[in-house]
TORPA-4810 file (N, C-alpha, C, O; in nm, 3 decimals):
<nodes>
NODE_1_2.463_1.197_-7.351_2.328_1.163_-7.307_2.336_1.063_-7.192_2.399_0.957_-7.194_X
NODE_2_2.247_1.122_-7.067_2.308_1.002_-6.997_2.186_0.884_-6.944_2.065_0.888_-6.921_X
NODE_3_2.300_0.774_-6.941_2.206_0.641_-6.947_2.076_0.638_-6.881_2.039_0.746_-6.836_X
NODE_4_2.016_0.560_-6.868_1.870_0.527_-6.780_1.882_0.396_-6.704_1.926_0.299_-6.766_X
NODE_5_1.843_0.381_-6.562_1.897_0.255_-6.514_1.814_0.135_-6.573_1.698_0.165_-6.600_X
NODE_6_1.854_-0.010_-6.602_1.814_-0.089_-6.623_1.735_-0.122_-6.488_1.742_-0.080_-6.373_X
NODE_7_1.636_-0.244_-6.572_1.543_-0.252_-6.458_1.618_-0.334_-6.358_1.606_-0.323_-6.236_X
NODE_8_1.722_-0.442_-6.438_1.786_-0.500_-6.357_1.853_-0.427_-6.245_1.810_-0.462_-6.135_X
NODE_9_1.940_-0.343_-6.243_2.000_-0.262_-6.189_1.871_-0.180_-6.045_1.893_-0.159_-5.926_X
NODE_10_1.778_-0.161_-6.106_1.660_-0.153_-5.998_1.633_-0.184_-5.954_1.611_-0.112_-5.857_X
NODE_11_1.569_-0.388_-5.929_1.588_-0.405_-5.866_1.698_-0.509_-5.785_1.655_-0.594_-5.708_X
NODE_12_1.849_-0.492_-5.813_1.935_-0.510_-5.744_1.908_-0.401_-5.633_1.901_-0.439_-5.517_X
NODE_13_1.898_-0.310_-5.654_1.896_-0.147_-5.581_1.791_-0.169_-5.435_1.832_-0.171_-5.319_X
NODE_14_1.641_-0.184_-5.483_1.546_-0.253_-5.385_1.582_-0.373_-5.340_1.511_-0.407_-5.245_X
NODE_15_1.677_-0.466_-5.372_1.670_-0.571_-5.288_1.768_-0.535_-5.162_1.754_-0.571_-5.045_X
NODE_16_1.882_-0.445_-5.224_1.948_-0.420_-5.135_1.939_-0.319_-5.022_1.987_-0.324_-4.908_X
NODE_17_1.872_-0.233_-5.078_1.789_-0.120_-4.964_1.689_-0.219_-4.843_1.647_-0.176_-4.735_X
NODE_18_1.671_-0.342_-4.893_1.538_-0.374_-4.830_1.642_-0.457_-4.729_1.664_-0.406_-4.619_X
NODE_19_1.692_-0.553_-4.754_1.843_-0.593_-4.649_1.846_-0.493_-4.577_1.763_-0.491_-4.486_X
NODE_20_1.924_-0.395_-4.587_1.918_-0.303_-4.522_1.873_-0.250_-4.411_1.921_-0.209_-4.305_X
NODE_21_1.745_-0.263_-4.469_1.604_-0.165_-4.378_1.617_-0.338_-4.245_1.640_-0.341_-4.124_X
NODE_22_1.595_-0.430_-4.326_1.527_-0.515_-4.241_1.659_-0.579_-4.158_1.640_-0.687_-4.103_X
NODE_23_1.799_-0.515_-4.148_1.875_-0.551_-4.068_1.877_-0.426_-3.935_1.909_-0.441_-3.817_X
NODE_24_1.835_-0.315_-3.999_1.837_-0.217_-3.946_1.687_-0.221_-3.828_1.685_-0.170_-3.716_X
NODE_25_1.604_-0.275_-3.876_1.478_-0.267_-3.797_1.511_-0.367_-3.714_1.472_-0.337_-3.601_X
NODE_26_1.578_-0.500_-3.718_1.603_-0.602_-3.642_1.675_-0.586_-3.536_1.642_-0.645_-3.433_X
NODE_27_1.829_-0.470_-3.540_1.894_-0.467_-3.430_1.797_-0.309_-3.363_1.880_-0.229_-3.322_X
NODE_28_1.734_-0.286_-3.355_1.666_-0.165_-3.343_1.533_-0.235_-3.221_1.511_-0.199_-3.105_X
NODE_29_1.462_-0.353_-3.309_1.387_-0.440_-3.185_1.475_-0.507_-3.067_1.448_-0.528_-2.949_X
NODE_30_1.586_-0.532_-3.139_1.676_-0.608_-3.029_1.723_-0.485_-2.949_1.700_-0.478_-2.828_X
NODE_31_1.778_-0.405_-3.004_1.772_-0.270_-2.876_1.680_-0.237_-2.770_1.723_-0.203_-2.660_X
NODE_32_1.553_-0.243_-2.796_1.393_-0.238_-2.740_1.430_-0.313_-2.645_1.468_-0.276_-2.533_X
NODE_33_1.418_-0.458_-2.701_1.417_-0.558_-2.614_1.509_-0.540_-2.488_1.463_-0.537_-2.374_X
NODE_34_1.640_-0.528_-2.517_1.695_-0.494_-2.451_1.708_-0.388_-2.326_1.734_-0.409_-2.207_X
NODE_35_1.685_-0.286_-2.385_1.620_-0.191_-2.279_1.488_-0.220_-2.161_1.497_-0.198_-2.040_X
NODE_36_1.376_-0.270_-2.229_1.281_-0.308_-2.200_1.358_-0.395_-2.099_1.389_-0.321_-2.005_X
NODE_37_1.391_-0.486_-2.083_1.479_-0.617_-2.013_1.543_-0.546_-1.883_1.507_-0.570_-1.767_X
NODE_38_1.621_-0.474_-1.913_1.718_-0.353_-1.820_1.629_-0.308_-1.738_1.640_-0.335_-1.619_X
NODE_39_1.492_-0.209_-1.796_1.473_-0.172_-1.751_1.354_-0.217_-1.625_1.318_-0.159_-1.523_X
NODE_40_1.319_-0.330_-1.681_1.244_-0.401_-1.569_1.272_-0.467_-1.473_1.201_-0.514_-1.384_X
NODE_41_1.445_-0.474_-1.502_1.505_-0.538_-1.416_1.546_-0.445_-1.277_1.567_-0.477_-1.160_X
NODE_42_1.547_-0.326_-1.343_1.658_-0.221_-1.206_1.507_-0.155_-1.148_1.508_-0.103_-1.037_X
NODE_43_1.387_-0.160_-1.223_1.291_-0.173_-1.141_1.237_-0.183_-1.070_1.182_-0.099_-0.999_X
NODE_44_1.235_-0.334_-1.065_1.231_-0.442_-0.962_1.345_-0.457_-0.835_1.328_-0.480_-0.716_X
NODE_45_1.457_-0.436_-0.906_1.554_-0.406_-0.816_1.539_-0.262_-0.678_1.578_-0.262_-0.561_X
NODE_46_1.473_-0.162_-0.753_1.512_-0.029_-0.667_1.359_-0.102_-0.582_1.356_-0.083_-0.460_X
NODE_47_1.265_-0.163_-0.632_1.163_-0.195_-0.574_1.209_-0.299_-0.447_1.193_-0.283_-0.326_X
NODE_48_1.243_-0.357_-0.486_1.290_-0.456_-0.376_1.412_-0.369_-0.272_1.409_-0.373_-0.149_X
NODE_49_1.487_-0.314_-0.330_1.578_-0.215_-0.198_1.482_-0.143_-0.126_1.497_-0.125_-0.005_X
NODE_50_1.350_-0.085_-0.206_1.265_0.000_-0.083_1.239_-0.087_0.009_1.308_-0.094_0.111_X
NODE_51_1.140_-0.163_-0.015_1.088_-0.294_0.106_1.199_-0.287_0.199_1.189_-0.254_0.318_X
NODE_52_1.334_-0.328_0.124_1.435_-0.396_0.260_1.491_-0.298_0.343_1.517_-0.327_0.460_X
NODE_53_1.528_-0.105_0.266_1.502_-0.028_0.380_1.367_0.025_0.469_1.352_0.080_0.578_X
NODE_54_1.278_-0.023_0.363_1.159_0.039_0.492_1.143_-0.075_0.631_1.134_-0.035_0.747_X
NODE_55_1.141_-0.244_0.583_1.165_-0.352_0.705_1.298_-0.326_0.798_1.295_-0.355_0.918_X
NODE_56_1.386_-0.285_0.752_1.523_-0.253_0.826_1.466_-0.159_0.944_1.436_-0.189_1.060_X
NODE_57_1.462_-0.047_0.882_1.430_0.043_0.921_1.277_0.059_1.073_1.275_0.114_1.184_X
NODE_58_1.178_-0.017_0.997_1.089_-0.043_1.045_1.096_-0.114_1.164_1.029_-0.071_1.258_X
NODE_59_1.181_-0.239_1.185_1.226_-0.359_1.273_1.347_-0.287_1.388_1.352_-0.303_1.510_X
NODE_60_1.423_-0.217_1.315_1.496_-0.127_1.420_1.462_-0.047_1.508_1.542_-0.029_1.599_X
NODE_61_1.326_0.031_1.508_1.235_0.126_1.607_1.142_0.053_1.674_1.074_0.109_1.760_X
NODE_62_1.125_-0.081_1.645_1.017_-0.168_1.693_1.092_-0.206_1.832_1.209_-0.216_1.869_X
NODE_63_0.909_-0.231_1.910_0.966_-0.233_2.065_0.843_-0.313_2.153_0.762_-0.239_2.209_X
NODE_64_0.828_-0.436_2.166_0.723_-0.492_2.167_0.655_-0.467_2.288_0.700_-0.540_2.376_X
NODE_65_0.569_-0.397_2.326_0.527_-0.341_2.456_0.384_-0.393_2.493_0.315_-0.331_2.573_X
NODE_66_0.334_-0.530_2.421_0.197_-0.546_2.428_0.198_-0.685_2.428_0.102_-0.736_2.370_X
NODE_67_0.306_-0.785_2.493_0.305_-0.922_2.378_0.127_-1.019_2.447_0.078_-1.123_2.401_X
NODE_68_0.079_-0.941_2.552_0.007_-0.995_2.599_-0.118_-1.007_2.485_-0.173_-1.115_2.469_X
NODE_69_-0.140_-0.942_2.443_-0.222_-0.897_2.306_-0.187_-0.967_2.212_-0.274_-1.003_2.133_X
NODE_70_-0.023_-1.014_2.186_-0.060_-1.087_2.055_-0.064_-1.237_2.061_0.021_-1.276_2.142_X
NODE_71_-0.139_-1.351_1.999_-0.197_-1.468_2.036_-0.033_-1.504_1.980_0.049_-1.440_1.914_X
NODE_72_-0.036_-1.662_2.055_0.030_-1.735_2.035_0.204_-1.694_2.015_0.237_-1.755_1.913_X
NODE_73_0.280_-1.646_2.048_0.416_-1.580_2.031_0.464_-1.733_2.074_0.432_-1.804_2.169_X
NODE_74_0.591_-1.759_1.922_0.642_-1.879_1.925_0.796_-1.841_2.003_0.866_-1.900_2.085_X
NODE_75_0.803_-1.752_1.952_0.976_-1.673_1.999_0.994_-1.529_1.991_0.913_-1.465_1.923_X
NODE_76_1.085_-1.472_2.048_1.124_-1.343_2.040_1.265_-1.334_2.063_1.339_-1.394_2.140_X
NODE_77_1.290_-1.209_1.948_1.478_-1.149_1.983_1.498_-1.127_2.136_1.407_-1.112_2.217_X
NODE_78_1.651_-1.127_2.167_1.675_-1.088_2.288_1.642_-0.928_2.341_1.612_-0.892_2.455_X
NODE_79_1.658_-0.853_2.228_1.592_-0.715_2.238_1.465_-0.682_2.236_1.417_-0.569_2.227_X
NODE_80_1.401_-0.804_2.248_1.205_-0.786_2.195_1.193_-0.629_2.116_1.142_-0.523_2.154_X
NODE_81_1.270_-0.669_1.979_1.203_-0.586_1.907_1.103_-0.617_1.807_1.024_-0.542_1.749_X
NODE_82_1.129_-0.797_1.793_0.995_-0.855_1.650_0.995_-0.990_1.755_1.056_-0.995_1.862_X
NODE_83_0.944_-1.056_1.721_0.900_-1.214_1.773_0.842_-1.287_1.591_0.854_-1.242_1.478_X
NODE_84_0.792_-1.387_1.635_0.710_-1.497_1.571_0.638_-1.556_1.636_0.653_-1.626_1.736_X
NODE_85_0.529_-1.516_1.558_0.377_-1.528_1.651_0.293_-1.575_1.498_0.332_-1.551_1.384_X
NODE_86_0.172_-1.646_1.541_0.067_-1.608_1.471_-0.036_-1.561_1.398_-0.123_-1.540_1.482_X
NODE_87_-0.079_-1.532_1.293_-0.197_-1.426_1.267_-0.308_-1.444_1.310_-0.381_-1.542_1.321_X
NODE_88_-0.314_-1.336_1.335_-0.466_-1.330_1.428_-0.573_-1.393_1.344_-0.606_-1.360_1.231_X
NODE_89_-0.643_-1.531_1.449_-0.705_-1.595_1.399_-0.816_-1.599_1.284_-0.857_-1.693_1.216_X
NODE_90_-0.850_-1.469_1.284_-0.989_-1.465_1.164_-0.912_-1.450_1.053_-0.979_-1.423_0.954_X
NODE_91_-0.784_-1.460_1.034_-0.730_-1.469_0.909_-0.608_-1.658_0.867_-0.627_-1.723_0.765_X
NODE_92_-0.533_-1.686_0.944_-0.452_-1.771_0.959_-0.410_-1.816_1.076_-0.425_-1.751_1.179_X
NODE_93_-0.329_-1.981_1.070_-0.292_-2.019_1.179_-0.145_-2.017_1.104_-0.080_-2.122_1.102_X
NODE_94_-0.098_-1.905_1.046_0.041_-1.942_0.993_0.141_-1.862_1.087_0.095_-1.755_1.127_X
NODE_95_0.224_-1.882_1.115_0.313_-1.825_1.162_0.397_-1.713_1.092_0.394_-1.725_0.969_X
NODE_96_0.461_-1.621_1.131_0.482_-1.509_1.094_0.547_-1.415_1.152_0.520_-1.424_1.272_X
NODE_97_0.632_-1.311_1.131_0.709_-1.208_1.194_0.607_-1.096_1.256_0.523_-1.037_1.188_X
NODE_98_0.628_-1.074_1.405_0.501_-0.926_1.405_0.621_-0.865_1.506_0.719_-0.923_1.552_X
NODE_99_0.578_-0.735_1.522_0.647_-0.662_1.556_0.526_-0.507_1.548_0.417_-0.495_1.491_X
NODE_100_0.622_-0.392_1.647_0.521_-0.310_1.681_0.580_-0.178_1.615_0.695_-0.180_1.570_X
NODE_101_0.499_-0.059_1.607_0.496_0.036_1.543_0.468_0.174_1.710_0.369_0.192_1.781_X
NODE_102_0.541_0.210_1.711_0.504_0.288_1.856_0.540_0.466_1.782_0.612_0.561_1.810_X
NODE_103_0.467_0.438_1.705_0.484_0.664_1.654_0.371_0.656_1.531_0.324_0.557_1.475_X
NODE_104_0.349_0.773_1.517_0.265_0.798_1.427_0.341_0.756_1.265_0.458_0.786_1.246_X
NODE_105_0.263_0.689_1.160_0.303_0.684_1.056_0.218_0.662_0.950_0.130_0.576_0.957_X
NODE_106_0.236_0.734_0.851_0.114_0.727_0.734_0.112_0.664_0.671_0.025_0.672_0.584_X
NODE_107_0.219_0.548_0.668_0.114_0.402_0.622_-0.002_0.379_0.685_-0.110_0.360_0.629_X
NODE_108_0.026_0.381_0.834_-0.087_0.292_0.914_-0.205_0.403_0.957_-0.223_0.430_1.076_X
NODE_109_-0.271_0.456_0.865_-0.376_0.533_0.926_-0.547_0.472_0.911_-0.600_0.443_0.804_X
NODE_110_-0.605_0.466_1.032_-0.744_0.331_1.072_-0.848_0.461_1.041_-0.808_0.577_1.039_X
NODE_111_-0.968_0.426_1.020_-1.071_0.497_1.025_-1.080_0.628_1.127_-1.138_0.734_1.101_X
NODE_112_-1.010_0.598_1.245_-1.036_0.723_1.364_-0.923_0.810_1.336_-0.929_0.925_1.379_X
NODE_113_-0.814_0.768_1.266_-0.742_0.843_1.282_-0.576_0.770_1.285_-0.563_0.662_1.228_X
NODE_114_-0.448_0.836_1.358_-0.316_0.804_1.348_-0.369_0.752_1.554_-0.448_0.799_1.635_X
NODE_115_-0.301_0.672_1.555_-0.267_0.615_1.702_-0.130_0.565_1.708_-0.105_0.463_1.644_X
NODE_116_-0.060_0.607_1.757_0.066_0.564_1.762_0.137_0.441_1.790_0.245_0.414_1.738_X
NODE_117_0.048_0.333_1.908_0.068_0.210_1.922_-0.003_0.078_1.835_-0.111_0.023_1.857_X
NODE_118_0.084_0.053_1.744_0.014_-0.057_1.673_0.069_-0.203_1.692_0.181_-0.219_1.740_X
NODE_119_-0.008_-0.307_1.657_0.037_-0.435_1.623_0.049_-0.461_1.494_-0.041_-0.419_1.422_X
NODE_120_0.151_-0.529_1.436_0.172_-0.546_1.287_0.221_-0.736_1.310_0.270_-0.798_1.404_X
NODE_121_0.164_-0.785_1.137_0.192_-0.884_1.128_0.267_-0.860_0.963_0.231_-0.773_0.884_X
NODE_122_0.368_-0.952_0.941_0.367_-0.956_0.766_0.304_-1.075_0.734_0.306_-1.181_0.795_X
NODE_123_0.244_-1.044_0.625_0.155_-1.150_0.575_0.232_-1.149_0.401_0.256_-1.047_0.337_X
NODE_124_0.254_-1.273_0.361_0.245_-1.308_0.229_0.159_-1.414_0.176_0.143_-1.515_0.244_X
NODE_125_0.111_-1.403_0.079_-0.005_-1.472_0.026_0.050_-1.413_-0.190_0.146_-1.362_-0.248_X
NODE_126_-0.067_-1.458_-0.218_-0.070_-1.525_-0.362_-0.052_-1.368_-0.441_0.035_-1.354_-0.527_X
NODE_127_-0.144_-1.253_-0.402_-0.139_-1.129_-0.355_-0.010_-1.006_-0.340_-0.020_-0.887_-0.372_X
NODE_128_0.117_-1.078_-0.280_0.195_-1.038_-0.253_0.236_-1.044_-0.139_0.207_-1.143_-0.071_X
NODE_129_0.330_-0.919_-0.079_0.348_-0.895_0.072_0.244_-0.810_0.149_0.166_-0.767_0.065_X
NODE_130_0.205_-0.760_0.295_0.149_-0.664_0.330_0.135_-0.689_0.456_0.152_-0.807_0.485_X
NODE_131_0.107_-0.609_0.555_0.127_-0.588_0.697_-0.033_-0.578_0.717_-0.122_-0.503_0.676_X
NODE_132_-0.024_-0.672_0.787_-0.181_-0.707_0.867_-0.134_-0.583_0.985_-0.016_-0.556_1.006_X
NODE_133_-0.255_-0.514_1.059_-0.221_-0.443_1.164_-0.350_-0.397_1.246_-0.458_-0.375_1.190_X
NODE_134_-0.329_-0.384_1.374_-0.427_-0.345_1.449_-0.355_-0.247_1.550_-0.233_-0.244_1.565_X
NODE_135_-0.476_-0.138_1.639_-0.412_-0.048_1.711_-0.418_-0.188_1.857_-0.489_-0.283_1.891_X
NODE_136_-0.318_-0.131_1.892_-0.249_-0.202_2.027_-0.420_-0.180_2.114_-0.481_-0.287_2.112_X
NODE_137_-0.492_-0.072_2.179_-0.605_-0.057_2.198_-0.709_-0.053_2.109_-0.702_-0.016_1.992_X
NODE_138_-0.816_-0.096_2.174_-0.907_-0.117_2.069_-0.944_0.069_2.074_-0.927_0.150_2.166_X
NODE_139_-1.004_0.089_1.923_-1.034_0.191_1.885_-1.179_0.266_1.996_-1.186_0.373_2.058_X
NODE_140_-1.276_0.155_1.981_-1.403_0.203_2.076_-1.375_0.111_2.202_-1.315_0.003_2.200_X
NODE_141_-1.427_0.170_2.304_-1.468_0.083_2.396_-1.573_-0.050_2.393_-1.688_-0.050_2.348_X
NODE_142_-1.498_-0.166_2.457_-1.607_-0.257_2.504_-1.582_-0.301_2.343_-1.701_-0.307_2.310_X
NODE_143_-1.519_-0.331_2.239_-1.518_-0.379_2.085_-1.383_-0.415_2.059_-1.290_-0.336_2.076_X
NODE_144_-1.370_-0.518_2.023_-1.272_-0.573_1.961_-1.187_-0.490_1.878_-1.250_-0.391_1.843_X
NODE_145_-1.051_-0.492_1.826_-0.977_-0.423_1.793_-0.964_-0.412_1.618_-0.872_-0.484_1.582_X
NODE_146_-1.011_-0.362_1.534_-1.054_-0.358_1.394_-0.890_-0.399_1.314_-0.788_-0.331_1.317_X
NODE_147_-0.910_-0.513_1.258_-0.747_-0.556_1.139_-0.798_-0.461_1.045_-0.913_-0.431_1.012_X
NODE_148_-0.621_-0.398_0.988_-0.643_-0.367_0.858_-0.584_-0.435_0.779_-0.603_-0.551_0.816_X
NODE_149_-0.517_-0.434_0.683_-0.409_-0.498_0.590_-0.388_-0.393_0.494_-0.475_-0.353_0.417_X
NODE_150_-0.227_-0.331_0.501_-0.142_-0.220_0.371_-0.063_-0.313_0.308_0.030_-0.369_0.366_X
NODE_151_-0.093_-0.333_0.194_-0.004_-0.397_0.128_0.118_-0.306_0.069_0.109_-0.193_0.022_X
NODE_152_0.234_-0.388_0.085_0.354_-0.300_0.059_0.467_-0.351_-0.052_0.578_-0.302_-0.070_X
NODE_153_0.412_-0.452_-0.115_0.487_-0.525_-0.256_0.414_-0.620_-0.281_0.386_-0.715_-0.208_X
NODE_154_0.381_-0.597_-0.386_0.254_-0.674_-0.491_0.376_-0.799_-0.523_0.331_-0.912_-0.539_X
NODE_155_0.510_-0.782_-0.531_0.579_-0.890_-0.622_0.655_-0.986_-0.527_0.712_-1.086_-0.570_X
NODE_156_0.652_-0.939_-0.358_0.716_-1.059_-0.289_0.631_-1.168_-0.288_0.514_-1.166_-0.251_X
NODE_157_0.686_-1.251_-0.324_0.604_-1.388_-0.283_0.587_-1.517_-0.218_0.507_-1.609_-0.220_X
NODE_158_0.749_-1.471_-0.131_0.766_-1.622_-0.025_0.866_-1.518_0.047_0.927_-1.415_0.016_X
NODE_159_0.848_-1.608_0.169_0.970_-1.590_0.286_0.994_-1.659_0.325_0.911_-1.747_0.347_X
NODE_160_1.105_-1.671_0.358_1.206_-1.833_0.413_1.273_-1.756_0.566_1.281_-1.633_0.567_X
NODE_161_1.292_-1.791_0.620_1.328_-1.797_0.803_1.477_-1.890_0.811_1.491_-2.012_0.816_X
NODE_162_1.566_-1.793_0.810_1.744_-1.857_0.835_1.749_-1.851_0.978_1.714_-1.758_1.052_X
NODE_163_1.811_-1.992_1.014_1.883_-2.020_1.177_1.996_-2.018_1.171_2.059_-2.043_1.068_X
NODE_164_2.063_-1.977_1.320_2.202_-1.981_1.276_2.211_-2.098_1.436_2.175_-2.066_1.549_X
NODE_165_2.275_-2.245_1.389_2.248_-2.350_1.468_2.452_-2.330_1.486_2.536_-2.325_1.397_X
NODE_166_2.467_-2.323_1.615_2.589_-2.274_1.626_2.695_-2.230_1.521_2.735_-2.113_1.530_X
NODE_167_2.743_-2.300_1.431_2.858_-2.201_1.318_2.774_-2.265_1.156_2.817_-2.250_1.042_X
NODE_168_2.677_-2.321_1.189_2.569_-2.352_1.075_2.467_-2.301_1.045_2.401_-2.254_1.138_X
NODE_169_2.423_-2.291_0.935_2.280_-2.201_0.914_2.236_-2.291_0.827_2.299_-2.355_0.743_X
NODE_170_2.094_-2.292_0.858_1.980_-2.373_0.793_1.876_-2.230_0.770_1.851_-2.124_0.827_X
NODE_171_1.832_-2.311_0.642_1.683_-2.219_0.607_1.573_-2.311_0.564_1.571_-2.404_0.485_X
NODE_172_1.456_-2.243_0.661_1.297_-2.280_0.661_1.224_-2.228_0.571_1.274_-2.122_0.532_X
NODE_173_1.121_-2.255_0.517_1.027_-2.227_0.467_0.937_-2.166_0.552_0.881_-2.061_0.518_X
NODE_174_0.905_-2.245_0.708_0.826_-2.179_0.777_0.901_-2.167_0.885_1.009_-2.225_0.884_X
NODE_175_0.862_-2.090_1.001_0.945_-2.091_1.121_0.940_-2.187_1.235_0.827_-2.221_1.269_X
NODE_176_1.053_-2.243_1.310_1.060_-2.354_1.332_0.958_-2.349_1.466_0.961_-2.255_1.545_X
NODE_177_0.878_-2.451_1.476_0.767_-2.458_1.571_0.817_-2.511_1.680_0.737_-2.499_1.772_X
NODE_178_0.915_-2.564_1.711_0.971_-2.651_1.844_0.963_-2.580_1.956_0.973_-2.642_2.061_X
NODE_179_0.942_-2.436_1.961_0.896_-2.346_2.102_0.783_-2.304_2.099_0.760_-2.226_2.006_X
NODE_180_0.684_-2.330_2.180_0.555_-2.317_2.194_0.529_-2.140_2.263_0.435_-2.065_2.243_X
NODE_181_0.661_-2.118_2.354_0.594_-1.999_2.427_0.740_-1.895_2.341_0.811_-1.902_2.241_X
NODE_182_0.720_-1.800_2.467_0.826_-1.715_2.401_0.983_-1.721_2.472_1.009_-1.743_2.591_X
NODE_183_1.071_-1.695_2.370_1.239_-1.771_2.443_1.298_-1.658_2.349_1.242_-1.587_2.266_X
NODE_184_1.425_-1.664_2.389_1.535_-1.547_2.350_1.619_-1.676_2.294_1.726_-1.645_2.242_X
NODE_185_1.588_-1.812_2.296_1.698_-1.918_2.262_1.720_-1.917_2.121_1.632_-1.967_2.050_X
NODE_186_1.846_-1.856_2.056_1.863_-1.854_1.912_1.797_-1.983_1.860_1.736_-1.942_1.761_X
NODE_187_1.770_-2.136_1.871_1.726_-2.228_1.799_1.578_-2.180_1.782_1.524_-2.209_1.675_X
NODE_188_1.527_-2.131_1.846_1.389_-2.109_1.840_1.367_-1.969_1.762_1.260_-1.951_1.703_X
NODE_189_1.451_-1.885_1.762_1.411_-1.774_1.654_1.504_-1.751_1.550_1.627_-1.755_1.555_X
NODE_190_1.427_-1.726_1.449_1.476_-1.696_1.300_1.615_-1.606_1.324_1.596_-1.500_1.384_X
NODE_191_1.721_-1.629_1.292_1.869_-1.485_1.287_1.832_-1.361_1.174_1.848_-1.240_1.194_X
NODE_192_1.770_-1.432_1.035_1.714_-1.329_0.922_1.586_-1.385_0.850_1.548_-1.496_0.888_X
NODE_193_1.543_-1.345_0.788_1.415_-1.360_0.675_1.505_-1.337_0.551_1.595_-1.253_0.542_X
NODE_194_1.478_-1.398_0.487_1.451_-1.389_0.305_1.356_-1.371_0.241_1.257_-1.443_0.248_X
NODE_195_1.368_-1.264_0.160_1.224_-1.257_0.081_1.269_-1.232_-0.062_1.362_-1.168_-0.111_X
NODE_196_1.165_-1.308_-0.114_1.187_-1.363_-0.269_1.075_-1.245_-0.353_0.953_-1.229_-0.350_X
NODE_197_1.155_-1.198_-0.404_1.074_-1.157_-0.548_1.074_-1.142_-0.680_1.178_-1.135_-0.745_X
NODE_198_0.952_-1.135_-0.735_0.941_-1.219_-0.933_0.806_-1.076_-0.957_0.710_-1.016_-0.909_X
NODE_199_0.906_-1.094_-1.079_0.830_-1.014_-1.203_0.875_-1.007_-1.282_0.991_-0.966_-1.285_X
NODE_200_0.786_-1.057_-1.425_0.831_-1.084_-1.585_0.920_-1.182_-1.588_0.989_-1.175_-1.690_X
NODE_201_0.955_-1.301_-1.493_1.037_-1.357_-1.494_1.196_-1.321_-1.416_1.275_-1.411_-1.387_X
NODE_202_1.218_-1.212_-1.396_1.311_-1.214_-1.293_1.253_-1.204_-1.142_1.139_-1.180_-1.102_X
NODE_203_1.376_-1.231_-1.070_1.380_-1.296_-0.924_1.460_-1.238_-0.892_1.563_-1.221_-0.957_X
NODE_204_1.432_-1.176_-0.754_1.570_-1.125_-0.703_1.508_-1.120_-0.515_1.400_-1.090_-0.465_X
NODE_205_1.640_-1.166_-0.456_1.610_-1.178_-0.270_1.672_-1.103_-0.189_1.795_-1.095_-0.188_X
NODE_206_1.586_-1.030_-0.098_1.665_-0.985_-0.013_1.646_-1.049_0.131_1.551_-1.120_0.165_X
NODE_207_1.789_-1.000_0.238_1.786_-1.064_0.328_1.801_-0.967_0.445_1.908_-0.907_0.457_X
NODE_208_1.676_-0.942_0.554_1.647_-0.901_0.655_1.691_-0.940_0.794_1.654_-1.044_0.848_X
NODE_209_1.760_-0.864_0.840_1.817_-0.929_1.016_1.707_-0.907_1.098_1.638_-0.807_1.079_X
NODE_210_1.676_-0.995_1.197_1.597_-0.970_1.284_1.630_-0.957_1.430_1.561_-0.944_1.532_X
NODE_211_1.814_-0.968_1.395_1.871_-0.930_1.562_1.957_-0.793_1.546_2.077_-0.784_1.572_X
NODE_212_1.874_-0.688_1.497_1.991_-0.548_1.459_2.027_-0.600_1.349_1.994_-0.699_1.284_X
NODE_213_2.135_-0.476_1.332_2.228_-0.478_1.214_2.275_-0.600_1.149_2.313_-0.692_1.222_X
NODE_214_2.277_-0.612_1.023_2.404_-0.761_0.999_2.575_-0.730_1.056_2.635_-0.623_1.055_X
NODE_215_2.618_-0.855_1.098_2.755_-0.857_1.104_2.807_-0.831_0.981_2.752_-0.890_0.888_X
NODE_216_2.913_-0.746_0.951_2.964_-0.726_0.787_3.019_-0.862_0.736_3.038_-0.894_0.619_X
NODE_217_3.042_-0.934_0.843_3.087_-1.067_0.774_3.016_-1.185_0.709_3.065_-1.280_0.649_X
NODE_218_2.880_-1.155_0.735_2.766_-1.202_0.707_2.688_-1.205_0.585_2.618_-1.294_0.536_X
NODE_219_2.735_-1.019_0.525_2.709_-0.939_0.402_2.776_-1.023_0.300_2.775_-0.988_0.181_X
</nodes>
């Protein structure tokens, strides 16, 4: 005849199933977590590589053919392909990278349509990143030239401006104001940008040349 379990024996049985369960559910959240973690991280990551090939990319075809148009230009590359200039006043007196857009592209499409010559500013604010922009001509005659603003990363949130002061490099917060007009003199223009970005607590920077390519030694 065979036995019947004691109750004792029962619950030894439930206490130990329940260990169990609740070691098993624990590394199971910590897996979550984990993933979750990963995955917001390479995220953010592939997010931040777009930005730095679309600015690469973007800054390399740029060709400044209008500087008369844009207010205040503190400096420009020796290639005038970006400067540091101003935003156009109905928005800031901050200084800033602008640079031009000379082809059609479907970011930048205005109420009339694609125009191929634009002015671009980057703007960061609380907001994120995004390119202030106007067509190089005004759209109507006899009317001022209509800003738009595309924002292009909700998660950058600062840019810092690196000099390269003969075999030294310093980094700004803002860009250095000591040239009032426009100069090709490396002290007066930024060598790269840094741009910082956060989400959920990670941070991660990338770093933009603004004279061509980086030197690989630089990388």
């Amino acid at each position: 005849m065979r036995r019947a379990f004691t109750l004792l024996e029962v619950v030894l049985a439930l206490a130990v199933s329940a260990l169990v369960m609740f070691g098993c559910a624990t590394t199971l959240f910590q897996l979550l977590e984990t993933a979750e973690r990963i995955g917001r991280g390479w995220s953010l990551r592939e997010h931040a590589d777009g930005v730095e090939r679309f600015l690469n990319s973007t800054f390399g075809r740029s060709l400044i053919l209008h500087p008369s148009r844009i207010e205040n230009i503190y400096a420009q590359n020796a290639s005038k392909t970006v400067a540091i200039a101003e935003l156009p006043e109905s928005l800031s007196t901050q200084k800033t990278v602008v640079f031009e857009v000379n082809e059609n592209h479907p970011l930048f499409l205005s109420c009339n349509g694609f125009a191929p010559e634009k002015i671009c500013w980057l703007k960061v604010g609380d907001g994120g990143m995004s390119i202030v922009w106007r067509q190089a001509n005004a759209e109507e005659k006899n009317s001022d030239a209509i800003l738009y603003e595309t924002k292009i990363s909700p998660f950058a949130k600062s840019i810092s401006y690196i000099y390269q002061d003969n075999d030294n490099w310093r980094e700004e917060d803002e860009p250095d104001d000591t040239a009032q007009t426009a100069s090709t003199d490396n002290s007066s223009m930024p060598y790269l940008i840094k741009i910082r970005f956060e989400r959920n607590g990670e941070t991660l920077e990338r770093i933009i040349p603004l004279y061509g390519n980086l030197d690989p030694n630089l990388q």
